[in-house]
Every structure is written in C-alpha cells, then in structure tokens.
N, C-alpha and C positions, 0 to 999 in steps of 0.2 A: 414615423413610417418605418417597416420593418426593410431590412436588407434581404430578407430570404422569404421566400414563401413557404417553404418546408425545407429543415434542417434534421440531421441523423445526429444523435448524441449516443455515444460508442462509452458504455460502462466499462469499468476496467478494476483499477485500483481503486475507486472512488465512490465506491458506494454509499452516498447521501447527498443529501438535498441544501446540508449548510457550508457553507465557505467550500463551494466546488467551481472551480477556473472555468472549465469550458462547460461548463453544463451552462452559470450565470451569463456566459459569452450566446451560447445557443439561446434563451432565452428572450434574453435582451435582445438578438439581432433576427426573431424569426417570427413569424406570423406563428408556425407550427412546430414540433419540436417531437420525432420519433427517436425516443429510450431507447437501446438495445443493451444486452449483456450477451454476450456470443463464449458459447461453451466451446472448449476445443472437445479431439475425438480420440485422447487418450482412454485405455481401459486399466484395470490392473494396478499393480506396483508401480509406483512413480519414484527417484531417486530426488524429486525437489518438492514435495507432499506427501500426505498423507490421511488418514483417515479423519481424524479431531481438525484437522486445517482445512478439510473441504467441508465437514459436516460445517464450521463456522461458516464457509463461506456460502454455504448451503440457506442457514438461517439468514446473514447479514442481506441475501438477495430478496427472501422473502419479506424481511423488514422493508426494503427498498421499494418493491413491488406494492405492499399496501402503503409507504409513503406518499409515492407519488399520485395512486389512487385515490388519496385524498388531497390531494390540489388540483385536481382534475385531467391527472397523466395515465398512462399505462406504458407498463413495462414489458416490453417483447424479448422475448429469450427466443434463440435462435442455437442450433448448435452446427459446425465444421469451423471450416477455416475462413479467418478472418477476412480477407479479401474474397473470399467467392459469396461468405453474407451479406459483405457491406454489398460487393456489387448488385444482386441479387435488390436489395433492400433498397437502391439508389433509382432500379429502374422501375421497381412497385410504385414508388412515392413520389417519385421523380423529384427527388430533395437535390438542393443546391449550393448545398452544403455538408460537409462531415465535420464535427467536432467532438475531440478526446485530449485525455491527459496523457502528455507524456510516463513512460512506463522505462524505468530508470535502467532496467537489465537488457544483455545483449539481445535476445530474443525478441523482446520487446522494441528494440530499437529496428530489427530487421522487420519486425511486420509491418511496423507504421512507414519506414520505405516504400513496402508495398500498396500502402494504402494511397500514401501521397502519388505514388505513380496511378493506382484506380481512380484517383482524383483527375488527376491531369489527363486521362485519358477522355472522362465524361466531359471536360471543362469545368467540372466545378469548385467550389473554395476547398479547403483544406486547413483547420484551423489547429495545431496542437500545441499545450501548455504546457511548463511544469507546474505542476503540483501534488507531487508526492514528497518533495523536498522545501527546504526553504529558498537556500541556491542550488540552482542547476552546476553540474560539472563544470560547465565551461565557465562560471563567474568567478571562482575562490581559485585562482592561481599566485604563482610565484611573481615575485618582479620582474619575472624574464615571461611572463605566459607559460609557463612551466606548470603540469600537476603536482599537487603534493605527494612526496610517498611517507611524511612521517605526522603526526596527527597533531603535537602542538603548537608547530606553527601554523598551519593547516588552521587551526580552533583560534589561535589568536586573529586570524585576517578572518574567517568565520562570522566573529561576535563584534568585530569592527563595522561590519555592516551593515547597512538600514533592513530593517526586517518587514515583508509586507503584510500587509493588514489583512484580518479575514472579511472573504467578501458577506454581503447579506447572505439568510436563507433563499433558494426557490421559495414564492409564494404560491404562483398560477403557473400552469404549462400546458398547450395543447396540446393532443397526438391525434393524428387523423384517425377515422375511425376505420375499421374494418379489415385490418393488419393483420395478419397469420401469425398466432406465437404459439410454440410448444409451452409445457408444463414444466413450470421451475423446477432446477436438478433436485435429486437424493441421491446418499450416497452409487445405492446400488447401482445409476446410469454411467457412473467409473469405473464400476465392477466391484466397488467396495464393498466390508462389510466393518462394522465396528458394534462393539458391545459397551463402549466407553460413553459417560456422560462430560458434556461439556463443562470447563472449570468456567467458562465466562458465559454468559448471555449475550449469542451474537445480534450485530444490529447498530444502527444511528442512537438511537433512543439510549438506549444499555450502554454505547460508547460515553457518551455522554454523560451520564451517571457514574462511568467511571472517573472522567475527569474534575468532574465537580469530587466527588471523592477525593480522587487525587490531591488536589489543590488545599482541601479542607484540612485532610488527614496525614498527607504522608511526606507531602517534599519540604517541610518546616523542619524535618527530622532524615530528611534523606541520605546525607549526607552518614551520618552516626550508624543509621541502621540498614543501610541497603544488602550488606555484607552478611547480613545475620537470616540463615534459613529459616530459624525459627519464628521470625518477626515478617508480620503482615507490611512489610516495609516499602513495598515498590507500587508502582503506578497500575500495572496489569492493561497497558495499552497499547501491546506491542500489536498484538493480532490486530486493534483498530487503525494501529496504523499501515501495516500492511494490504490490509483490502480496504482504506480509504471510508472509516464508518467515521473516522473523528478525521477534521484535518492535523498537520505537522503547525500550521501558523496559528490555528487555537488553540493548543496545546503551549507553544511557545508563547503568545502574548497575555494567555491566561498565569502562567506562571510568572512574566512580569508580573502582574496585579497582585501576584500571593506576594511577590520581593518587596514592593508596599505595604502589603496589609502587616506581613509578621513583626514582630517586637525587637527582637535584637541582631545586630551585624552578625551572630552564628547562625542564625535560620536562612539570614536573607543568603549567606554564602551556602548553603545547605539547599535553597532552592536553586541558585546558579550550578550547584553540582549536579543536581535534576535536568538544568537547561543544557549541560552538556555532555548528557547520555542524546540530546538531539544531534550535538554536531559531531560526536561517533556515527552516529545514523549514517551522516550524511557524509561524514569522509571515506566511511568502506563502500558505500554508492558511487561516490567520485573514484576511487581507486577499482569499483568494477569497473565504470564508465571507460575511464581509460589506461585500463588492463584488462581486457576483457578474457587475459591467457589465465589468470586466476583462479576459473572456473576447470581449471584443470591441471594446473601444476602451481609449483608457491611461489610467492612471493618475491621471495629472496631469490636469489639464481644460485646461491651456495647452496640451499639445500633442496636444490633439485638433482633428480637422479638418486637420490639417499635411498641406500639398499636394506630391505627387509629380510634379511636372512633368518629370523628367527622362527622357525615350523610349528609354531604354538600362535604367531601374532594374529593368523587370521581366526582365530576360533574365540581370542580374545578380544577382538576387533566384534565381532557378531554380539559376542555376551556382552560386552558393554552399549552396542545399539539395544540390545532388548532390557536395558537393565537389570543383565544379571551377573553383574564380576564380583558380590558379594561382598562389596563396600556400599554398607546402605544410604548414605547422603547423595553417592554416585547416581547408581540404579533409582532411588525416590526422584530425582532431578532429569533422568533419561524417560522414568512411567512418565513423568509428567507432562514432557514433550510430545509425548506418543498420544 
C-alpha cells in the first residue's frame, strides 16, 4: 500500500532515472509521482554559469523529459521561485508529499529551508536526501566533531568508510494527467546566446557512455597520464556529475570493479588515484558546507585583504577569463571552459 496518494519530485542536480535517492523514495512510497524541474528568473551574464553549462543543462533536461516519457512520466518545467512553484503545484495536485535531493551549495541549502517551512505550513511530508555526494558534510569529521580544513586526512577518514550502493533504475512512474508545463528551456530564455558546439553529449544515456568508457579506457592508466594535455587521459564526467545525469556512487563502485578487473598493483593504484579525484569532490563541498564565507573571500585568513596594487592586473585578469594572455596551453584550457 502506497504512503502518499500524490507525491512532487523537485528535479535539481539529478537528472536521471538511475541510482536517484528521492526520486526511488517518491516512487516506491506514492500511488502518483509529479516531476518538476523549476527554472529560476535570472537573465544575462551570470558570475557562477555560463553559456556551454546551460546549453548542457539544456539538453541533459530534454534527455530527462523523453526518459521519463518512456516509463510512463512526464516532466513539468515550471519557471520562478522555488517556493511559490512548489506551492502553487501542492495546491493543483493536492500532493502529500515533496521529495528532492539535497543540493550541496549555500543557496541551495537556503531554498530547501524554504521549502521545508512550505511543507510544514500545508502539513505535509518533506523528504530530502543526499545525493550528490557520497558523504554528506556532516559525517567525515574529526575526532572532536570538528570539519576538516586539510584534504589528507580528510581522504584517509573518507575511504575508511562504508560506501553506499547505487539504488535500482526507475521502471514505471505515474503523473497525473492534465498538469500545466511550459516548454523546456533554450538558451535564449536566459538571454543567452552562444555560437559554440558542445564538447560532450548532454544527457543520462551519453553519461553513461561516458563512464563505461571511462572504466574501459582511461583509469588503468590515470594515474601516469592525467597530467598530459595532449592525452585523451581523463574521465570527462565532470558536467554529469554536476547536474546529476551519472550518480557519484556508480561512478565510485563501478571503479571498484575496474580495481578487480585490471592486471597489475600499478593500474589497480592508478584507479584509486581516479577514486580520489571523488573525495576532492567531496572535501571542497564539505569546506563550502561549512565555510560558506568562501564564496567570498579565502580561505586562509592571511591572505585576506591582499592588495592589488598593480594598474595592469584587471585588464590581465579579463584576458585571461577570455583566453587571451598569449600563453596557448593557458587560453586553449580557458576556450575550453567557455
């Protein structure tokens, strides 16, 4: 018997249908299950995106949209602010539930506040996961409860711990029918424009593909060739793991499986070098989490307030965002971003 008659599953960083926390949670506990992906209402120049990073997320939602279409879902795109959609969307469907994945940045942490109190206002559940990490901030501390501020021991308490398993795929999903959705974004609803073609093929599928690649090709040798620009050497999953088209834990357990398959103690150490570019991941996550002054000044407190006196640095600061300081590995490594 279902716990919910109609449940809201809040898209976020997680775009797919495989090993997803509160999507398999919404499922499993609801008769019905209404998708959203909720656009915010920025336009313009953004300082934490850009063009190639939204077109990606552009495609990844459209992948998501005919996924779910084929297990029997639909995906509603909605755009303003998170809490006046969900509300909005709680009172259409008169759902009894909301379910999302934790979203690791402060931002992120202030909306779902909001949300948790729109919960509590309707009376209804409120379920949120992690899962864009392995551990959450609050499990990898010190002997005193203490966060880490330096990464190897930080990594050593990291890989000491049990890691969890990725859950099944969605199979079947309801959505009631007859839901209001606007038309999946393009750039130009940000006010973008871009003339650039994507280096990756966004999406679950094309994630996927990467990581069987991955696994095949490159972290037997990761270790030796990551360092080498010339060399096709690296994973190329960063963007799937930032909008959630691969998870963090198949990623992770599938590379145990390559520490098996490979031939000799140097690969197998070559793929653990692979396993922790994860718990970098996940330690500058922990140190946003709990520094969140980061986002604004450094680190260190010695070298805060460090003065820029030099009348040339902002104009070199510019050329090197556009890669153009006429050092070509530089600038080829800045297009690339862009």
């Amino acid at each position: 018997m279902n716990r919910y008659s109609t449940a809201i599953h809040w898209f976020r960083r997680d775009l797919r249908l495989s090993d997803n926390t509160a999507l398999h949670h919404a499922v499993e506990s609801s008769a019905e299950v209404v998708p959203v992906y909720i656009q915010s209402e920025w336009t313009g120049d953004h300082a934490w995106t850009g063009p190639a990073r939204q077109a990606f997320l552009c495609g990844s939602l459209d992948s998501l949209a005919r996924n779910l279409e084929h297990i029997g879902g639909r995906l509603l795109f909605r755009r303003g602010a998170a809490r006046e959609v969900l509300e909005n969307l709680i009172r259409e469907t008169r759902a009894e539930a909301i379910f999302f994945n934790l979203d690791p940045d402060p931002y992120g942490r202030e909306v779902e506040g909001q949300i948790r109190q729109l919960c509590q206002s309707f009376g209804i559940s409120c379920h949120g996961y992690e899962d864009a990490v392995l551990h959450g901030a609050g499990e990898v501390l010190t002997g005193s409860g203490q966060p880490y501020k330096v990464y190897t021991p930080y990594s050593k308490n990291w890989f000491s711990m049990p890691k969890p398993e990725p859950l099944p795929a969605v199979k079947r999903l309801n959505t009631p029918a007859g839901l209001k959705s606007g038309p999946l974004p393009i750039l130009k609803d940000w006010g973008l424009s871009w003339s650039g073609t994507l280096l990756r093929e966004p999406g679950e599928k094309a994630a996927r593909a990467r990581l069987k690649a991955a696994m095949e090709k490159v972290v037997s040798r990761y270790a030796e060739r990551r360092n080498d620009p010339a060399a096709d050497a690296t994973s190329h999953l960063g963007a799937d793991l930032r909008y959630g088209t691969i998870s963090v834990r198949e990623v992770f357990h599938r590379a145990e499986v390559a520490k098996r398959m490979v031939a000799s103690e140097a690969e197998r150490r070559s793929v653990f070098t692979f396993q922790k570019q994860l718990a970098w991941r996940e330690f500058f996550m922990a140190i946003l989490h709990h520094y969140p002054e980061v986002l604004e000044t450094d680190f260190n407190p010695e070298w805060r307030g460090l003065a820029w006196d030099d009348p040339g640095a902002e104009d070199r600061f510019e050329r090197w965002k556009d890669g153009r300081t006429g050092f070509p590995i530089v600038d080829a490594g800045m297009r690339q971003l862009r």
